[in-house]
VOBA-1610 file (N, C-alpha, C; in pm, whole numbers, padded with zeros to 5 digits, always signed):
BEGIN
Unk-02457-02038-03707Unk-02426-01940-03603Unk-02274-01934-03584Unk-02247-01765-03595Unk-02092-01772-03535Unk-02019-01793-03425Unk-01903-01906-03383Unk-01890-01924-03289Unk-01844-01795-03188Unk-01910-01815-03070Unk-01830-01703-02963Unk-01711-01700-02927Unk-01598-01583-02939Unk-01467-01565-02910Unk-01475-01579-02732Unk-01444-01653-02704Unk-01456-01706-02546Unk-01335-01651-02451Unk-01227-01610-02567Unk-01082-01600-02504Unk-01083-01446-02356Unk-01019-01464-02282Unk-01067-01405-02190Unk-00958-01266-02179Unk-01054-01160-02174Unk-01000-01023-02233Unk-00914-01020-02069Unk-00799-00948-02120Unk-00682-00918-02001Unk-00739-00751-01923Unk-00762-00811-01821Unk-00774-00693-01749Unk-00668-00594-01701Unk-00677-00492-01740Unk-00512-00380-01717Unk-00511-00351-01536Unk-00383-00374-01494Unk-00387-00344-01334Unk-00417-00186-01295Unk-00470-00190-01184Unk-00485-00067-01128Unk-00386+00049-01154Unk-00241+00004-01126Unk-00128+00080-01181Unk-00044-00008-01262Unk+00001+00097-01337Unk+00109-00019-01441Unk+00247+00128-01445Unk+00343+00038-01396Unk+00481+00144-01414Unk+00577+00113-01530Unk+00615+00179-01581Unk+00714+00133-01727Unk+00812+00213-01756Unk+00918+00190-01702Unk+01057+00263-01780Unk+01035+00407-01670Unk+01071+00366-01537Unk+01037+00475-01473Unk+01179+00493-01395Unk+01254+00652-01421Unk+01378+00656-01362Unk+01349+00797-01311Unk+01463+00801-01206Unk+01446+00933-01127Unk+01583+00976-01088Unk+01660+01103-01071Unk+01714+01118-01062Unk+01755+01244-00958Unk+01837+01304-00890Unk+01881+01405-00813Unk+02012+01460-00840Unk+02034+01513-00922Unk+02182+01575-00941Unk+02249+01428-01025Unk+02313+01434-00974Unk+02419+01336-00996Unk+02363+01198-00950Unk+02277+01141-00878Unk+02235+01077-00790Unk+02127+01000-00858Unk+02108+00904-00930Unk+02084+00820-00986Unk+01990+00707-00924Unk+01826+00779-00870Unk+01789+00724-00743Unk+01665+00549-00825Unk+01654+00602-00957Unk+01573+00481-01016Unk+01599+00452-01161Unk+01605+00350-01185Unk+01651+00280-01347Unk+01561+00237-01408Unk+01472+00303-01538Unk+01374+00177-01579Unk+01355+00094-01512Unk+01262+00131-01376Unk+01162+00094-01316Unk+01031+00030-01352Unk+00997-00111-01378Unk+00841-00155-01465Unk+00793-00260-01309Unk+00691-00215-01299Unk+00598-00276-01149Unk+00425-00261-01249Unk+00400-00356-01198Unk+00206-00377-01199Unk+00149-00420-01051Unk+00063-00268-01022Unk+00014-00348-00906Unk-00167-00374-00941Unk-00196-00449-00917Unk-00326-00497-00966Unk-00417-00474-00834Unk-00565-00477-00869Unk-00655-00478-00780Unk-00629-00611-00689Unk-00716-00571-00537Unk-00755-00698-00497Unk-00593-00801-00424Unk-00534-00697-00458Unk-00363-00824-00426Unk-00314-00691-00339Unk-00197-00780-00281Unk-00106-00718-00179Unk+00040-00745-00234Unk+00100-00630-00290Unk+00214-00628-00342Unk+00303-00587-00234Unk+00382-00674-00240Unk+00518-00609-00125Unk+00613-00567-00214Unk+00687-00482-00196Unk+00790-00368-00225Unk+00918-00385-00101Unk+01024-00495-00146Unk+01092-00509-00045Unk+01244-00474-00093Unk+01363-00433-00042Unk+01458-00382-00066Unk+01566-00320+00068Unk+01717-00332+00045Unk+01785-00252+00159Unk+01760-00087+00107Unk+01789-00062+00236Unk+01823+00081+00256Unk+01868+00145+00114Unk+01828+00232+00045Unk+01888+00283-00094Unk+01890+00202-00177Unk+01787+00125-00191Unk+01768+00022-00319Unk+01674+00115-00394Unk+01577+00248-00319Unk+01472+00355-00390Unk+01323+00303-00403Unk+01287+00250-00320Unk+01220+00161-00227Unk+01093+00354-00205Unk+01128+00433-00136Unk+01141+00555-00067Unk+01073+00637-00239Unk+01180+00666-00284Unk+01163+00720-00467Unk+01052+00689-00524Unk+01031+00540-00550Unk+00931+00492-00606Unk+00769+00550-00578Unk+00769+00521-00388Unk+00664+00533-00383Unk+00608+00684-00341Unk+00682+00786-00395Unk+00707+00889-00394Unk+00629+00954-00532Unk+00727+00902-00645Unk+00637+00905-00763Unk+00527+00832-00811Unk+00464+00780-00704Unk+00318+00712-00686Unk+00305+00785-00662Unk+00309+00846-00542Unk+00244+00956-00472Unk+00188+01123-00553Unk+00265+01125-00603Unk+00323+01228-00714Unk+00377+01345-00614Unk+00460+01328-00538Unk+00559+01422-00490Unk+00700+01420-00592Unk+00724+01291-00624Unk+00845+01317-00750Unk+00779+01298-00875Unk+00775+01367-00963Unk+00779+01315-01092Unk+00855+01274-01150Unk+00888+01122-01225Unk+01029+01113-01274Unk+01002+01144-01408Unk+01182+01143-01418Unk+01228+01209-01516Unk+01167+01120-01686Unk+01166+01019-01664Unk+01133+00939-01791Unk+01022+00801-01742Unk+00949+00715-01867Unk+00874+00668-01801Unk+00729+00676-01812Unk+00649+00557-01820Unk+00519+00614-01812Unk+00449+00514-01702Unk+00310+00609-01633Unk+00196+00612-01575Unk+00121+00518-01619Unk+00045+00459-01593Unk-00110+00424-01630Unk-00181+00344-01544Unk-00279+00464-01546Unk-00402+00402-01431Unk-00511+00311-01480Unk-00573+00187-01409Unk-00657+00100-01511Unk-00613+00145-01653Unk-00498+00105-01702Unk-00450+00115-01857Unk-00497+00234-01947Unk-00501+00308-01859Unk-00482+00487-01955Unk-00368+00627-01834Unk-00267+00591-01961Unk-00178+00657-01920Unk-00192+00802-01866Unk-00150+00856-01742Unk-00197+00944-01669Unk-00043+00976-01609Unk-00031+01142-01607Unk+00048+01253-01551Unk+00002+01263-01413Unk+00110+01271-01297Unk+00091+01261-01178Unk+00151+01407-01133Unk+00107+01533-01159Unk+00221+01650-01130Unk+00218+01701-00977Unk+00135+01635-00892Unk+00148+01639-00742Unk+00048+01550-00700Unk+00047+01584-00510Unk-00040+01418-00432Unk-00187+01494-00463Unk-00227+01588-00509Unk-00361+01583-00527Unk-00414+01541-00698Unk-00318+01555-00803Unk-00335+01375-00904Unk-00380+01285-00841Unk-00276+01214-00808Unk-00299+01112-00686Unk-00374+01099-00643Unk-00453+01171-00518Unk-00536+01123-00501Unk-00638+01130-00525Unk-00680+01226-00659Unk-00792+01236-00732Unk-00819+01120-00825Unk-00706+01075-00875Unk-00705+00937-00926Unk-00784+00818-00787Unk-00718+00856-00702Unk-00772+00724-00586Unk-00638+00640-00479Unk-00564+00714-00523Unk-00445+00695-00458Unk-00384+00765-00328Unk-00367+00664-00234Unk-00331+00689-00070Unk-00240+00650-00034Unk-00139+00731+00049Unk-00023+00683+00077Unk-00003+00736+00243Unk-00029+00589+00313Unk-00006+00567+00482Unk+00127+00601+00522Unk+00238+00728+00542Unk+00338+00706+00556Unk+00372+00619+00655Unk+00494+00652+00709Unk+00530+00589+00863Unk+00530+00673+01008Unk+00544+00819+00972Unk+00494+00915+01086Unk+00363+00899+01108Unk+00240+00878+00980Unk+00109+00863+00946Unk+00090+00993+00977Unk+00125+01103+00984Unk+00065+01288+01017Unk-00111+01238+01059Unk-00066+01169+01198Unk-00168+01220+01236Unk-00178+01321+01368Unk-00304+01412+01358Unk-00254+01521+01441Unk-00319+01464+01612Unk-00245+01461+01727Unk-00250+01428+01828Unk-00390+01502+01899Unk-00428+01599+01897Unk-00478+01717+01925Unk-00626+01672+01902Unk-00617+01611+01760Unk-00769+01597+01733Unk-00831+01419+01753Unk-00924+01411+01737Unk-01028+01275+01772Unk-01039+01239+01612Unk-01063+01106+01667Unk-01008+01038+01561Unk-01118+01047+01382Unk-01255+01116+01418Unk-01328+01179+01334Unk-01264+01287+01269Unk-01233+01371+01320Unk-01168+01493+01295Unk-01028+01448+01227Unk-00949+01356+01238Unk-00870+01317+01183Unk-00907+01229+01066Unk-01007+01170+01047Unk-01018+01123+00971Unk-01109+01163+00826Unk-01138+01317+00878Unk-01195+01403+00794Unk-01136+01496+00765Unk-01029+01534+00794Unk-00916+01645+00849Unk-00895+01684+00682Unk-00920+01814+00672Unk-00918+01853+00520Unk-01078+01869+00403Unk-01120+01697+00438Unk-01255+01696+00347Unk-01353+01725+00455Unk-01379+01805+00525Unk-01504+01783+00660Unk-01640+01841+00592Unk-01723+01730+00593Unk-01857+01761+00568Unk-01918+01863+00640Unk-02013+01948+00600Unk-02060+02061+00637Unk-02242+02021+00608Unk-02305+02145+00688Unk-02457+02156+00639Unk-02533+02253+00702Unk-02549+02306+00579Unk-02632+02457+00655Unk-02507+02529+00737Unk-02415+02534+00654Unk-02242+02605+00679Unk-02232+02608+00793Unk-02276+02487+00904Unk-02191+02394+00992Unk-02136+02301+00950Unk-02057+02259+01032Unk-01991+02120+01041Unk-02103+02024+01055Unk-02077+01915+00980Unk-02215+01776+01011Unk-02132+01697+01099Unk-02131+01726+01208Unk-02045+01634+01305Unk-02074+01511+01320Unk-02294+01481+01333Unk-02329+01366+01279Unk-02330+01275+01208Unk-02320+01360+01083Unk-02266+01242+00956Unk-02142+01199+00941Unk-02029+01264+00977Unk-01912+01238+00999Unk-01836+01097+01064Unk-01914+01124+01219Unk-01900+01042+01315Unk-01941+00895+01283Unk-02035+00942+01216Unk-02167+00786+01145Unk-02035+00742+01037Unk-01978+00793+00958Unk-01949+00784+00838Unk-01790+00733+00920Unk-01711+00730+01020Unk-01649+00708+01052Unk-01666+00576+01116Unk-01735+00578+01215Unk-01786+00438+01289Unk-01821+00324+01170Unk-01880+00351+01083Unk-01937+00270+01030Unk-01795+00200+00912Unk-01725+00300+00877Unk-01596+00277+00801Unk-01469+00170+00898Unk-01478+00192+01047Unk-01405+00110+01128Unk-01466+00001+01121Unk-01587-00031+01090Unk-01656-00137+01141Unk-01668-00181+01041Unk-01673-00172+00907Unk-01663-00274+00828Unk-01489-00325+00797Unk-01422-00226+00873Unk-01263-00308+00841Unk-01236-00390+00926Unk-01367-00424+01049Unk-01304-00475+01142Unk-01223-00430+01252Unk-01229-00291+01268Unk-01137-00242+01348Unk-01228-00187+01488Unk-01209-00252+01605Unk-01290-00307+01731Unk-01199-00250+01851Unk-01051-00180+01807Unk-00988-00175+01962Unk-01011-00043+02001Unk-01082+00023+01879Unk-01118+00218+01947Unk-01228+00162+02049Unk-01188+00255+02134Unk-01354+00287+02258Unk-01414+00366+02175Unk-01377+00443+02122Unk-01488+00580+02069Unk-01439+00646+01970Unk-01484+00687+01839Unk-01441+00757+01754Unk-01415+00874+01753Unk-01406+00908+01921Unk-01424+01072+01976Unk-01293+01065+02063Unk-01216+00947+02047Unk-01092+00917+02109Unk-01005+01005+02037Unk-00914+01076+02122Unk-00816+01203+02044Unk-00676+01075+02021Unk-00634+01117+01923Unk-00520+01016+01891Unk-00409+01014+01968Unk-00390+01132+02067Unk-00269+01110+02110Unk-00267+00978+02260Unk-00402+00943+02226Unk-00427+00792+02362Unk-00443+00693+02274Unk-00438+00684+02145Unk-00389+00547+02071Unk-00263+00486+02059Unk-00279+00337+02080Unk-00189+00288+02058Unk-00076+00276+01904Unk+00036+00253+01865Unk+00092+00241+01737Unk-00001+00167+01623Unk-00061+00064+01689Unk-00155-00027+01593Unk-00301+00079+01547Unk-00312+00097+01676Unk-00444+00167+01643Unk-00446+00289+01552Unk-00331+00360+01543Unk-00303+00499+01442Unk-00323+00427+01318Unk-00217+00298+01326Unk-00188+00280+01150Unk-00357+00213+01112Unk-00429+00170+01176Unk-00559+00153+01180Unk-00657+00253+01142Unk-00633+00353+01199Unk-00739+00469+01188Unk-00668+00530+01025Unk-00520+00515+01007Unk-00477+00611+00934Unk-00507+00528+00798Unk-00541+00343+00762Unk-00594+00262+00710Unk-00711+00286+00647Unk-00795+00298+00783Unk-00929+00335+00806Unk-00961+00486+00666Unk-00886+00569+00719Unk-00907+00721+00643Unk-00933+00659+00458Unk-00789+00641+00485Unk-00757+00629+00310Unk-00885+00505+00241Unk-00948+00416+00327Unk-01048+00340+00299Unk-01199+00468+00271Unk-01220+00582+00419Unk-01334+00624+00392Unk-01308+00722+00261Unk-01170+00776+00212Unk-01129+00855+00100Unk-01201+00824-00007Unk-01228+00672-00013Unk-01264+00604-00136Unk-01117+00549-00251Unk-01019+00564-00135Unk-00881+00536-00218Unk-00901+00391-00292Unk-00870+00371-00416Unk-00801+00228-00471Unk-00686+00164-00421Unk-00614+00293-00405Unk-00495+00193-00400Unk-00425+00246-00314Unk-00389+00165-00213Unk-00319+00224-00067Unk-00200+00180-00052Unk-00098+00243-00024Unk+00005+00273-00031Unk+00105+00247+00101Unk+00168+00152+00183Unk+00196+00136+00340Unk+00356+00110+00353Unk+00356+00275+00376Unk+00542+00263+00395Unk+00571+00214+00529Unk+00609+00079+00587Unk+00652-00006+00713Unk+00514+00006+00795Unk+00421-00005+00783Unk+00288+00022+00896Unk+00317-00097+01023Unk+00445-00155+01026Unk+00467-00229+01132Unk+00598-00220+01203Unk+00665-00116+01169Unk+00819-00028+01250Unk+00705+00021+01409Unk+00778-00078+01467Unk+00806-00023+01585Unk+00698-00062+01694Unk+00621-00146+01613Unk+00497-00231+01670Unk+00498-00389+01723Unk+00461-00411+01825Unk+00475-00547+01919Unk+00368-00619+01840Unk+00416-00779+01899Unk+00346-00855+01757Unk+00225-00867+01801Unk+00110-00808+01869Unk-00054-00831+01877Unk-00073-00707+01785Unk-00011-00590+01818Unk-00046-00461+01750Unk+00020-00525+01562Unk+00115-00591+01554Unk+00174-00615+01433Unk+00052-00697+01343Unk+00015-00811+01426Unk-00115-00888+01388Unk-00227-00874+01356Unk-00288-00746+01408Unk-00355-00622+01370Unk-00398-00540+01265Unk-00274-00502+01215Unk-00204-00452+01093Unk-00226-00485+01007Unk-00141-00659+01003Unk-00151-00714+00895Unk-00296-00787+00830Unk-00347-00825+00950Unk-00482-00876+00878Unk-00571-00755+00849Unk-00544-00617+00864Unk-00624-00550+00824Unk-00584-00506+00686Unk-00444-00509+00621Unk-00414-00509+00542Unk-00454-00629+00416Unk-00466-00737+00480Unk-00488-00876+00426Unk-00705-00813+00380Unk-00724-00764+00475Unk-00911-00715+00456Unk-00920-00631+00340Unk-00806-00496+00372Unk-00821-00421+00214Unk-00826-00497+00108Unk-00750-00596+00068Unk-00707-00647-00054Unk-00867-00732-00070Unk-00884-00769+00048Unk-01037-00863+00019Unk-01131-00814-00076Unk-01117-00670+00023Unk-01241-00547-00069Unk-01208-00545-00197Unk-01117-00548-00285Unk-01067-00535-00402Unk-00959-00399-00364Unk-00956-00318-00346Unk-00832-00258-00319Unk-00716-00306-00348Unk-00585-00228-00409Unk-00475-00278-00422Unk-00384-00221-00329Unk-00272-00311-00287Unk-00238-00253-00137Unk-00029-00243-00210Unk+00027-00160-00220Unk+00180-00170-00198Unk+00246-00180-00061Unk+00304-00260-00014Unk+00347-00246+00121Unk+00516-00235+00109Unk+00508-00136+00188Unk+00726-00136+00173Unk+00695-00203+00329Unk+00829-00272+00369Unk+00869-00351+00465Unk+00982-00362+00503Unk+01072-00344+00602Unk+01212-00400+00625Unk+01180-00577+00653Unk+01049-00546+00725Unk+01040-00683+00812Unk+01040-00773+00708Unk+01108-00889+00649Unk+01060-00985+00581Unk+00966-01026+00617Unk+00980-01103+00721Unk+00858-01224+00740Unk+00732-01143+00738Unk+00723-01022+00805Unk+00582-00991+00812Unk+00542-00970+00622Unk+00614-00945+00563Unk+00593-00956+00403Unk+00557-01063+00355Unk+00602-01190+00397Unk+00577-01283+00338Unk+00508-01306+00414Unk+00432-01287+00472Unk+00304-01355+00563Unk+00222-01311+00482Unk+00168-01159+00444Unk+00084-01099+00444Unk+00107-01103+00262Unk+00191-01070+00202Unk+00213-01055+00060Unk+00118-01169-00048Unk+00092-01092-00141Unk+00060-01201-00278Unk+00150-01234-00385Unk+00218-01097-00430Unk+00322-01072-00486Unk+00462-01015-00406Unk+00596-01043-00471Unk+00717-00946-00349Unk+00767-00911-00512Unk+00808-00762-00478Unk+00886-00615-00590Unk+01003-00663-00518Unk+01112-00698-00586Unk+01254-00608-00501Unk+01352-00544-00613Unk+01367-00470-00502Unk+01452-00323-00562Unk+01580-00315-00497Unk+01680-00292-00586Unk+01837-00309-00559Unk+01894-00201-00643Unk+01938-00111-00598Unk+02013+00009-00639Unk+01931+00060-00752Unk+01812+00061-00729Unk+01718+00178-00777Unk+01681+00103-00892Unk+01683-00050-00937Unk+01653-00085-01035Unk+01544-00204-00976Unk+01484-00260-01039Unk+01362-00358-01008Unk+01455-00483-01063Unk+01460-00537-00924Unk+01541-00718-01028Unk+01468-00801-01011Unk+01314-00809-00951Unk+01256-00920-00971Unk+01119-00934-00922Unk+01065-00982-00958Unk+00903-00969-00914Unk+00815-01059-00892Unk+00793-01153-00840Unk+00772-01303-00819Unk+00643-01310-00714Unk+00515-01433-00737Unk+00415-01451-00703Unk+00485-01490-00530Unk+00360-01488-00459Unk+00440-01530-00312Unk+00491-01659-00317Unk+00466-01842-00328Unk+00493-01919-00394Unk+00580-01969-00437Unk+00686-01835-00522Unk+00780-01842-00579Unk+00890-01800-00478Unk+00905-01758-00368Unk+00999-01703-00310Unk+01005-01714-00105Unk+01083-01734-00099Unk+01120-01706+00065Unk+01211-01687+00110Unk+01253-01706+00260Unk+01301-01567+00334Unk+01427-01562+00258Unk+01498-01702+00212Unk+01637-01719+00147Unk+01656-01612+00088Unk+01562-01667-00064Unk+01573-01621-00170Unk+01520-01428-00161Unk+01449-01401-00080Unk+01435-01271-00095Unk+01560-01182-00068Unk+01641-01262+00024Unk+01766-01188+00075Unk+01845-01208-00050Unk+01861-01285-00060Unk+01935-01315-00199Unk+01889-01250-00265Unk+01789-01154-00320Unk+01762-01083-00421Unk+01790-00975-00393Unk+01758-00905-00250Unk+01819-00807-00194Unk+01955-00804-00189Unk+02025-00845-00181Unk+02165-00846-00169Unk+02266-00867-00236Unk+02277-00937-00352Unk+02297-00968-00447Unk+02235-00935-00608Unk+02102-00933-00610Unk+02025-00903-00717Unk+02006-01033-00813Unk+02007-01144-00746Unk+01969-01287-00851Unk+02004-01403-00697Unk+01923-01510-00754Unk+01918-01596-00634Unk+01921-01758-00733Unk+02064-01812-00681Unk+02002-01927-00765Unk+01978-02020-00657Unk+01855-02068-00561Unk+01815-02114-00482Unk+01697-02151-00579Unk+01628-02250-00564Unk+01516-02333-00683Unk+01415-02302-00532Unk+01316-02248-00671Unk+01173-02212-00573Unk+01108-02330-00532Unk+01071-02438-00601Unk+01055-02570-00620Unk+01034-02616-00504Unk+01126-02583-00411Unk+01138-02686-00288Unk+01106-02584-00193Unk+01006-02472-00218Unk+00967-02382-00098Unk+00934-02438-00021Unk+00955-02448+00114Unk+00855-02461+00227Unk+00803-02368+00270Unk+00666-02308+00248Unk+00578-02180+00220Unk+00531-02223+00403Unk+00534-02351+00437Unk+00445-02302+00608Unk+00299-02330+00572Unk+00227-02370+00660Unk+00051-02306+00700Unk-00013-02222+00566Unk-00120-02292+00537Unk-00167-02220+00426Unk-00233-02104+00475Unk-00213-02008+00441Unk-00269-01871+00460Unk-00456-01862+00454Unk-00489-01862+00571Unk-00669-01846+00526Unk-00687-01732+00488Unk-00806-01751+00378Unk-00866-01650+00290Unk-00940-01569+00377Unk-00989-01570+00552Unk-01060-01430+00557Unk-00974-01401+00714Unk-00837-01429+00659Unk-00739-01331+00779Unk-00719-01187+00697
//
């Protein structure tokens, strides 16, 4: 009998970026750009102001297409020529305004565009069901009512509901430009472990951040980006608050990971 090849086939990440640059006139906003964000993990995307932090997740989005560079989704290369690619592929992107509309309840927002119909009504029933039941498996307990109009939610609770959406979308891969600007730390705590839940589901999560620490709390992997180029990409493990600044700021850190003091081991069902 022939022996079995046992060796264990490499699974291709959800997204894989390669040689990805972008440009504006003269303006030179990304450099052979290469990122993998994989299922199931929480990639942080950390960087100053105009490192293209912004760019990047733009041409995720497919609002930019860059100029050179390739795509590939689960490892078949794919053209992004606007956000409905995107998100036909499975891809969601939480800005930081989150457009959500004040006016409407948080069903209606969270159907806002795809609204189920029947018998060319609205299925307000299935909706509502299909909403409640989507908060409730993320864990999300601080709505009174899914008939709550958003403009009486709190900051936590939007980036929650707006979480929530891109989860009932059926998105893979969610996308969270700062979902913690401007939020007090119970609403911040919130956030993050709900972010920490996506990744549970298998979902792959990009998070941009100013906040360090809340990155390294919540992160598996940290991206940093320094004048539009990617200088480094390191397991969580490998890096802290030092050394991330140091990568930000400089673009190389010779601080030895070795002697991290990482803190409190992170539990697996925060």
């Amino acid at each position: 009998m022939m022996p079995q090849n046992t060796s264990a086939v490499e699974v291709p990440p959800l997204l894989r970026l390669r040689g990805i640059s972008k440009s504006f006139g003269a303006v030179q906003a990304l450099t052979d750009v290469d990122l993998d964000i994989p299922a199931g993990t929480v990639t942080g995307l950390a960087g100053d102001n105009g490192a293209g932090k912004s760019t990047l997740i733009k041409c995720i989005a497919g609002i930019h297409p860059p100029d050179s560079g390739e795509i590939s989704w689960e490892g078949q290369p794919v053209t992004l020529r606007g956000p409905a690619d995107a998100a036909a592929l499975g891809i969601q992107t939480v800005y930081q305004d989150l457009a959500l509309c004040d006016n409407l309840d948080i069903v209606q927002n969270m159907f806002l565009g795809r609204e189920r119909t029947r018998f060319g009504q609205l299925d307000d029933v299935s909706m509502e069901q299909a909403a409640a039941t989507t908060l409730n498996e993320l864990s999300v307990t601080t709505v009174h009512s899914v008939r709550q109009q958003a403009k009486t939610l709190s900051g936590g609770q939007r980036q929650s509901i707006a979480i929530a959406k891109a989860v009932l979308w059926e998105s893979r891969l969610v996308v969270m430009d700062e979902p913690t600007a401007a939020l007090g730390v119970t609403q911040t705590r919130m956030v993050l472990d709900l972010v920490r839940r996506l990744a549970a589901r298998g979902h792959g999560v990009l998070l941009i951040s100013h906040n360090v620490v809340d990155m390294l709390d919540v992160a598996d992997r940290i991206a940093v980006m320094r004048h539009g180029r990617m200088v480094s990409v390191r397991p969580r493990d490998q890096i802290d608050e030092r050394i991330l600044v140091d990568l930000m700021t400089v673009g190389k850190s010779e601080r030895d990971p070795d002697v991290i003091d990482d803190g409190p081991e992170r539990s697996s069902e925060s």
